[in-house]
PyMOL CGO cylinders between C-alpha atoms (Angstrom):
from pymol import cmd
from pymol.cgo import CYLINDER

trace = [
    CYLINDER, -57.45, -23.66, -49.88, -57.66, -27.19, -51.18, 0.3, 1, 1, 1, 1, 1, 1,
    CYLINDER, -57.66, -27.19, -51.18, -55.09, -28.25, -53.17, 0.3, 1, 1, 1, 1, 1, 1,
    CYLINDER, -55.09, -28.25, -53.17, -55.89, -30.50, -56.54, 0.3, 1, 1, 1, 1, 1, 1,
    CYLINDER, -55.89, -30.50, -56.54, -55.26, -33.68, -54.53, 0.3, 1, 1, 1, 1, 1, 1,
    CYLINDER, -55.26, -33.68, -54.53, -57.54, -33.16, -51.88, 0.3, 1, 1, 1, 1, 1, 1,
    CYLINDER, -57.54, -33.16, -51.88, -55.45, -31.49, -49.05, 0.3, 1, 1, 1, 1, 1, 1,
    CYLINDER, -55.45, -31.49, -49.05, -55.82, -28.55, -47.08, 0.3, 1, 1, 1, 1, 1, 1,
    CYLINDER, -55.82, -28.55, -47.08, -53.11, -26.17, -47.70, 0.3, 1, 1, 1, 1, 1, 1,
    CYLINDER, -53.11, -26.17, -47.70, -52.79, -22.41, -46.98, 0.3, 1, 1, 1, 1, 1, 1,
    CYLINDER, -52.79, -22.41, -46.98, -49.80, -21.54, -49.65, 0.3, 1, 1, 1, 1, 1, 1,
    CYLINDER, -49.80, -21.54, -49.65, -52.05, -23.04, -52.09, 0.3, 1, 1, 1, 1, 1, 1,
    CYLINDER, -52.05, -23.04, -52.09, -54.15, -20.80, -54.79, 0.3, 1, 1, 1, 1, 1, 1,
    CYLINDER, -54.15, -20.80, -54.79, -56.10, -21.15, -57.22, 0.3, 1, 1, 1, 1, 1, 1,
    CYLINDER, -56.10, -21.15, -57.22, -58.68, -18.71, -59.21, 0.3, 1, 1, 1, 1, 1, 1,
    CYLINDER, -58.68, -18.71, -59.21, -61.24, -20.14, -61.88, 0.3, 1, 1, 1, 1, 1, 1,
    CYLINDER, -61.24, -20.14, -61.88, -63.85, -17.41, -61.04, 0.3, 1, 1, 1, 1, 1, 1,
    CYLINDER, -63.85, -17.41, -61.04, -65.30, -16.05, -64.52, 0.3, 1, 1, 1, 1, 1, 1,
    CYLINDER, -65.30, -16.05, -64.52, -63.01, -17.28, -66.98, 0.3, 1, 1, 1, 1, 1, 1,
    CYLINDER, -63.01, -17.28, -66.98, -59.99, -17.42, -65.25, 0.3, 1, 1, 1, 1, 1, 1,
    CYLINDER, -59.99, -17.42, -65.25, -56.97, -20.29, -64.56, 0.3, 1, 1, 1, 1, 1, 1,
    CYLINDER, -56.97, -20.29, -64.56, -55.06, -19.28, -62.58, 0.3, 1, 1, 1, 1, 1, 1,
    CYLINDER, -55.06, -19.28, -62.58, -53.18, -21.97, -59.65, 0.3, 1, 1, 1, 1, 1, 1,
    CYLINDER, -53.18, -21.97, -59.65, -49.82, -20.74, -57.75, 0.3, 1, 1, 1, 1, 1, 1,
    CYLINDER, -49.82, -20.74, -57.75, -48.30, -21.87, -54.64, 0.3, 1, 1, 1, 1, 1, 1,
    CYLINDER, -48.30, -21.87, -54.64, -47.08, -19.14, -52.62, 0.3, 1, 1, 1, 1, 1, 1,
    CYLINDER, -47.08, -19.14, -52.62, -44.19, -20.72, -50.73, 0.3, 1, 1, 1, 1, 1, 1,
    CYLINDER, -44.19, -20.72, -50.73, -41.26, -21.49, -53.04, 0.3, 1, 1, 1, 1, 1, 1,
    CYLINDER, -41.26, -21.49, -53.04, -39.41, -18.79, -53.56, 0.3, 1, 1, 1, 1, 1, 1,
    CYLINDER, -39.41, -18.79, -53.56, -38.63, -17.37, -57.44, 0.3, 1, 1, 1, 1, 1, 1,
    CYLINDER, -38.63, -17.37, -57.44, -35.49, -18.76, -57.30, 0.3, 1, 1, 1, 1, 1, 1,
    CYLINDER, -35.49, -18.76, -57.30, -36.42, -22.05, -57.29, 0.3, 1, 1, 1, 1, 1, 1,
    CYLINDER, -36.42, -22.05, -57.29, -37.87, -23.90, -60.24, 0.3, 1, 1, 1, 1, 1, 1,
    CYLINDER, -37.87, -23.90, -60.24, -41.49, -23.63, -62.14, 0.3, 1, 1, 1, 1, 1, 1,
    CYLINDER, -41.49, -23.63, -62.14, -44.08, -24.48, -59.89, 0.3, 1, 1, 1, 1, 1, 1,
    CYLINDER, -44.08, -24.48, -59.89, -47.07, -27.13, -61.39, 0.3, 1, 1, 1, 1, 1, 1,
    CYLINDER, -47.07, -27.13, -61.39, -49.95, -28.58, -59.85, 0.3, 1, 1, 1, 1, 1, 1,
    CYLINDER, -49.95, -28.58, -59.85, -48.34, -31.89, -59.75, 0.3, 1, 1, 1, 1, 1, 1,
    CYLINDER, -48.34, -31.89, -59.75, -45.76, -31.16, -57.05, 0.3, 1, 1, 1, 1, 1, 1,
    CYLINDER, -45.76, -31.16, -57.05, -48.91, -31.34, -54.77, 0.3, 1, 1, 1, 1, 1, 1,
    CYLINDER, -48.91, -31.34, -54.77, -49.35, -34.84, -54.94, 0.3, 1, 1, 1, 1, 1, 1,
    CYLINDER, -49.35, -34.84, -54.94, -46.13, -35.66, -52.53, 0.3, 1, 1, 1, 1, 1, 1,
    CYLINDER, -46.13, -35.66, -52.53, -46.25, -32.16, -50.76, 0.3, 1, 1, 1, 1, 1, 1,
    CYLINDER, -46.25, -32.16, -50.76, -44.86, -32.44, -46.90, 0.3, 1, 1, 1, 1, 1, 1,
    CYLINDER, -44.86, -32.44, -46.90, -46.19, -28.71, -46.40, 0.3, 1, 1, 1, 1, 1, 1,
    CYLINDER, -46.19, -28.71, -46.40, -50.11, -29.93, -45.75, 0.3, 1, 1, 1, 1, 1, 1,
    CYLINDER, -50.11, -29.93, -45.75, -49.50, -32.88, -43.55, 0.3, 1, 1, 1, 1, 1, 1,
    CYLINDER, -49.50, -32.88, -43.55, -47.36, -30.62, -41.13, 0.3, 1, 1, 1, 1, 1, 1,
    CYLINDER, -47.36, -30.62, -41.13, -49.43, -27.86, -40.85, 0.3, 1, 1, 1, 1, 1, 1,
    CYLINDER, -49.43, -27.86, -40.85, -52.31, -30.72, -40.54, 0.3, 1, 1, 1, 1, 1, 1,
    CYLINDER, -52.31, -30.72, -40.54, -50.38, -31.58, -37.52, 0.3, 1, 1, 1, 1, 1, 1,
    CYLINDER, -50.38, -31.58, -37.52, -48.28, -28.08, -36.17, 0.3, 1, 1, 1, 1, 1, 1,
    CYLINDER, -48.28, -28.08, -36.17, -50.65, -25.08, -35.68, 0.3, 1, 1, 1, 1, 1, 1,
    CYLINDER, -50.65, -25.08, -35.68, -47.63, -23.65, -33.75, 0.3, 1, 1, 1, 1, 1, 1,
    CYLINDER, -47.63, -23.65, -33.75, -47.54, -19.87, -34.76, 0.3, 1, 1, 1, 1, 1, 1,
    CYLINDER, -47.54, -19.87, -34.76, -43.97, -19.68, -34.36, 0.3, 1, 1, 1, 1, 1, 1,
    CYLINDER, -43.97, -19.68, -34.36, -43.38, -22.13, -37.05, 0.3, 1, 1, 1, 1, 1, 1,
    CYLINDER, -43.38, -22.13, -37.05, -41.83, -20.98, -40.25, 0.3, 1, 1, 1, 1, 1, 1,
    CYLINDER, -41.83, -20.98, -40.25, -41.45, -23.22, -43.56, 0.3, 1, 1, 1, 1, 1, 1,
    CYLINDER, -41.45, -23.22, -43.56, -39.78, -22.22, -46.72, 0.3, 1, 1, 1, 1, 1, 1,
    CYLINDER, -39.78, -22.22, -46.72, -39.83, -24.26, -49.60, 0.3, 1, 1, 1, 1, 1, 1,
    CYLINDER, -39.83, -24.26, -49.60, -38.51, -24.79, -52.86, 0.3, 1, 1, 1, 1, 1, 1,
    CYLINDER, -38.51, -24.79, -52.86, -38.84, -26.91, -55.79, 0.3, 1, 1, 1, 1, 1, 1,
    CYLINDER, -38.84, -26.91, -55.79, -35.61, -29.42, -56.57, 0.3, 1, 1, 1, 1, 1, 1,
    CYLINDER, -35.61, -29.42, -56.57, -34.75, -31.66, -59.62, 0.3, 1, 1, 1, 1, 1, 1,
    CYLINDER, -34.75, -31.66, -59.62, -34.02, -35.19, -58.53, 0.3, 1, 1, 1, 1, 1, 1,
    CYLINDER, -34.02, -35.19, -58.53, -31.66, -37.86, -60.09, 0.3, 1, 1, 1, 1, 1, 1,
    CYLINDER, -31.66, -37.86, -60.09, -30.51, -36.58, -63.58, 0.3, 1, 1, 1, 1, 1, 1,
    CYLINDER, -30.51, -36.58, -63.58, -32.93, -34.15, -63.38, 0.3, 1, 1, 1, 1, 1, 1,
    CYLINDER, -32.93, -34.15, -63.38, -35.98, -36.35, -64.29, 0.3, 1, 1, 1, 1, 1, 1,
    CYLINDER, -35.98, -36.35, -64.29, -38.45, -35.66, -61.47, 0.3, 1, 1, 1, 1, 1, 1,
    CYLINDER, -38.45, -35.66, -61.47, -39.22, -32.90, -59.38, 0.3, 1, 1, 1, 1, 1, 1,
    CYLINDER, -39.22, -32.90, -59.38, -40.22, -32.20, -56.01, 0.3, 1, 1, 1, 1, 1, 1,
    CYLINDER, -40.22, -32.20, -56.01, -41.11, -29.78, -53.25, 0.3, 1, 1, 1, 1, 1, 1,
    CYLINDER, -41.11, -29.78, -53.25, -38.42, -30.19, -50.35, 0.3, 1, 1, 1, 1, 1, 1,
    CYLINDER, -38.42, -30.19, -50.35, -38.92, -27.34, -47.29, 0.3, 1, 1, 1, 1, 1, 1,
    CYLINDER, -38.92, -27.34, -47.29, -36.93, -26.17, -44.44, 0.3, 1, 1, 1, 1, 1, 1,
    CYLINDER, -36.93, -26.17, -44.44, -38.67, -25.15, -41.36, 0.3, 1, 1, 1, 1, 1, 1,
    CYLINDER, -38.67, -25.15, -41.36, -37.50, -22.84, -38.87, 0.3, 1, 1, 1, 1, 1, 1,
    CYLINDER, -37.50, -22.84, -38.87, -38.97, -21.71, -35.43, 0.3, 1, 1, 1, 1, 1, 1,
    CYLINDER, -38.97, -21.71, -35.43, -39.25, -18.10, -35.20, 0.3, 1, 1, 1, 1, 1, 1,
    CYLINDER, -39.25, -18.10, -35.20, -39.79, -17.97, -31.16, 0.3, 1, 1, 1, 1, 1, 1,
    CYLINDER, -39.79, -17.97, -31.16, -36.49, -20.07, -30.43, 0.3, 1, 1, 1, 1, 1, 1,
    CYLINDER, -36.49, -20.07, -30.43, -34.25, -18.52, -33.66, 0.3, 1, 1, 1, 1, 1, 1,
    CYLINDER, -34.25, -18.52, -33.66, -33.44, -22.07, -34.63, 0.3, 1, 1, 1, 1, 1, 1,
    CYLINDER, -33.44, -22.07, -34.63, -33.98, -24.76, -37.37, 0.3, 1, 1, 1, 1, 1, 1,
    CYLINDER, -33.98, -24.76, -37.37, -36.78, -27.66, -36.13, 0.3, 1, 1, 1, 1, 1, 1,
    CYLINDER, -36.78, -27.66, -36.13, -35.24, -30.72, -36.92, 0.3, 1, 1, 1, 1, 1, 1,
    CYLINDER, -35.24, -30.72, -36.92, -38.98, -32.58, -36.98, 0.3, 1, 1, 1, 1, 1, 1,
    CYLINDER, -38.98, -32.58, -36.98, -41.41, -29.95, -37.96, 0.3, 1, 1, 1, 1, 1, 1,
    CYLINDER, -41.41, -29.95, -37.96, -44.89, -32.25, -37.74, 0.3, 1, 1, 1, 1, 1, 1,
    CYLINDER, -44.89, -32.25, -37.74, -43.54, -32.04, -33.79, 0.3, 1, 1, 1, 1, 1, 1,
    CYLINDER, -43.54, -32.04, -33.79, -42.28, -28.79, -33.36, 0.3, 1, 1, 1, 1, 1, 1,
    CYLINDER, -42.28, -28.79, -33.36, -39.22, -27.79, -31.66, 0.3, 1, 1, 1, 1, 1, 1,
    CYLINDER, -39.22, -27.79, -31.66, -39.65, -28.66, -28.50, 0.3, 1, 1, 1, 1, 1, 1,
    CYLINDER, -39.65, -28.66, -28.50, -39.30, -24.97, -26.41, 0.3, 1, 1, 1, 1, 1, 1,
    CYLINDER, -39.30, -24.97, -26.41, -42.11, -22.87, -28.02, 0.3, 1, 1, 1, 1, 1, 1,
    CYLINDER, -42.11, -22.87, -28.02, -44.79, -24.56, -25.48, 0.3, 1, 1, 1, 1, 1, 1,
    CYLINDER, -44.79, -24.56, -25.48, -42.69, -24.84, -22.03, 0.3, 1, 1, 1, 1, 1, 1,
    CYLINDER, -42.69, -24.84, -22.03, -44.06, -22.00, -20.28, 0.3, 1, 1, 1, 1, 1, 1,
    CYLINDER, -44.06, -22.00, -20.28, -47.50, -23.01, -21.30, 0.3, 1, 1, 1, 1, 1, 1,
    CYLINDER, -47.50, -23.01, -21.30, -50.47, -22.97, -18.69, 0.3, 1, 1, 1, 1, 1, 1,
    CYLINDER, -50.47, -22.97, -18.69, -52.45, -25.92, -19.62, 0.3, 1, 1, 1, 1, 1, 1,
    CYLINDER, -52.45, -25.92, -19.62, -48.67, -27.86, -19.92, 0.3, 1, 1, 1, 1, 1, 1,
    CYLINDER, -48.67, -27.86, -19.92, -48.16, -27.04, -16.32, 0.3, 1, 1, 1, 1, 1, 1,
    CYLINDER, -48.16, -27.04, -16.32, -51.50, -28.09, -15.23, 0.3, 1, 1, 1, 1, 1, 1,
    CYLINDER, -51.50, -28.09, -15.23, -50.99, -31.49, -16.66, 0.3, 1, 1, 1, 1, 1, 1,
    CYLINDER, -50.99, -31.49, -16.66, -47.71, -32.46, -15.43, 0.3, 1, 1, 1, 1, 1, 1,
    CYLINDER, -47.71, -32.46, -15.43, -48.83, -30.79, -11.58, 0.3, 1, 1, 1, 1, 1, 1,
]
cmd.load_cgo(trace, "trace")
């Protein structure tokens, strides 16, 4: 769904259908804090998934105060599930879940 700044993202929701107002993202988790529809202005999620379709990849996300607790942000952690590791770059992947693929080995033969 598109996000109130104009990106594509799929944690993003948002109802206004016959009366209602409602807008959520669905990744932080309740722990973290409030979620508004600011924090979607300097998102990472929608560039990454703009530029990983890998299945494997997994973010989680969660909202964080910054200096004294002035500003807020989304920060994420991304994790591949096929390789049961952390991806240190996740607009690139992490590197093992497309080895063994056939078009891969075309190319390089």
């Amino acid at each position: 769904m598109r996000t109130p700044y104009g990106a594509e993202c799929k944690h993003y929701y948002a109802d206004f259908n016959r009366g209602r107002n409602t807008q959520e993202c669905r990744l932080p988790r309740s722990a973290s804090g409030k979620w508004t529809p600011d924090l979607c202005k300097a998102c990472p999620i929608p560039r990454i998934q703009l530029a990983n379709a890998c299945p494997h990849l997994v973010l989680n996300g969660r909202i964080e105060r910054g200096f004294l607790g002035l500003t807020r942000r989304m920060s994420m952690a991304a994790t591949c599930s096929k390789a049961s590791g952390p991806v240190a770059e996740p607009a690139i992947g992490c590197g093992h879940c497309h080895e063994d693929s056939p078009a891969l080995q075309f190319s390089l033969e």
